[in-house]
N, C-alpha and C positions, 0 to 999 in steps of 0.2 A: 435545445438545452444540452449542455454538457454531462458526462460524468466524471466522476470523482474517485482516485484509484489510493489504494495504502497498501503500503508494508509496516505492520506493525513489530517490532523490536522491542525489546527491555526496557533497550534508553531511547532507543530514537522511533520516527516514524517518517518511512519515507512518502513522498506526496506526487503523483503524477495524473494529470488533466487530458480527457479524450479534445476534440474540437467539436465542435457546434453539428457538424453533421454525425459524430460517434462513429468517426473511421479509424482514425488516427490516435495513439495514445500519448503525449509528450512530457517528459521528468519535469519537474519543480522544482522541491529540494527538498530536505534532510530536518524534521527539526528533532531536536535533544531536549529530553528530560532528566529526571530522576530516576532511578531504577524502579519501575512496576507503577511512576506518578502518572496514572493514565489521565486522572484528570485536570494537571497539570498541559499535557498533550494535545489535549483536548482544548483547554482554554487558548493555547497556543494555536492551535487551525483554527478555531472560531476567529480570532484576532486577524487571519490569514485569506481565509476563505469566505467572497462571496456566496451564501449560502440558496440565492436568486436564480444562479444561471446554472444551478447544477439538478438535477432531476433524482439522483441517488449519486449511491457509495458503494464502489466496487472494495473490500479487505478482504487482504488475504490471508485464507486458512492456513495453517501450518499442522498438515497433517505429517503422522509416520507415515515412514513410507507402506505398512502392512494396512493403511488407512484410518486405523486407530486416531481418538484424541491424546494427545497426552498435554502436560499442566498448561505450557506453551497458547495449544488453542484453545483449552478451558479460559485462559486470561483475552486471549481475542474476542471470546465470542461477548466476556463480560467489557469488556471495552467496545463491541458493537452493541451493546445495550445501551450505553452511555453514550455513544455517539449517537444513536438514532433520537433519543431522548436529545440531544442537546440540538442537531440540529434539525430536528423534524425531516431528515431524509431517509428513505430507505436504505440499510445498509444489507448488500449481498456478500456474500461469505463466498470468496472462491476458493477454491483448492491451488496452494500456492509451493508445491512442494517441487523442490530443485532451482527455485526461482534466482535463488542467491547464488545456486552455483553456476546459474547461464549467467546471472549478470557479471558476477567472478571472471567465468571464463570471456566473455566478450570482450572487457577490459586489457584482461591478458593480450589477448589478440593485437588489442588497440596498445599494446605495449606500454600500458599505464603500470607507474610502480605504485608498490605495497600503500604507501602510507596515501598516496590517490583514492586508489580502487577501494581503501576503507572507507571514505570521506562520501565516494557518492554509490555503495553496492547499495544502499537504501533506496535511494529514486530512481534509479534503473530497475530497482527488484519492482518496485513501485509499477513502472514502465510497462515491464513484461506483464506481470498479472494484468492490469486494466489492456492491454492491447491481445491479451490471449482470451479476453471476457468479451471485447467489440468482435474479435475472430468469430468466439464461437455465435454467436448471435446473426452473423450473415450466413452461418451456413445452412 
């Protein structure tokens, strides 16, 4: 079975898929909401995602960096309430801090411009979290 990776945003939520062995983490895409319409988001990946071939749901925490919550992961972790509830998988909370700015900076690298690198720092942030959660798990 696979897992299932998020970056949860305001408006958007990025979406990225491990493969069937749980080695490998690969992006998706990007969907867009409403500001804070988590259930809106929600209805959106229910729509998207077979809910069969996945075994859980990797989301990522969005801690300060002192580790603290602030409102941010307060709204994650009520939007991993509602996700569990809707799709009957486990969801696991990683710690997703700096994720946007490795995925930022990778882009750069790849000499993608501004108005790109907007478009997809969502399922790459996506990316990194679920592919650093299959990391820590083999070691």
């Amino acid at each position: 079975m696979k897992i299932l990776g998020l970056d949860l945003g305001s408006k958007t939520l990025g979406i990225a898929s491990s493969d069937t062995l749980q080695m490998v983490a690969s992006k998706m895409e990007t969907l867009r909401f409403s500001s804070n319409d988590f259930e809106s988001a929600i209805n959106q990946l229910n729509g998207l995602i077979d809910w069969d071939i996945y075994e859980s749901i990797v989301l990522g925490l969005p801690k300060n960096m002192d580790g603290s919550l602030g409102q941010q992961a307060q709204d994650t972790i009520r939007f991993k309430d509602m996700l569990e509830e809707s799709s009957g998988k486990p969801v696991i909370l990683w710690d997703e801090r700096l994720t946007s700015r490795m995925a930022n900076a990778m882009m750069i690298s790849a000499d993608l411009s501004r108005k790109k690198r907007k478009t997809k720092v969502d399922y790459i942030a996506a990316t990194i979290i679920l592919q650093s959660y299959l990391d820590s798990r083999r070691r």
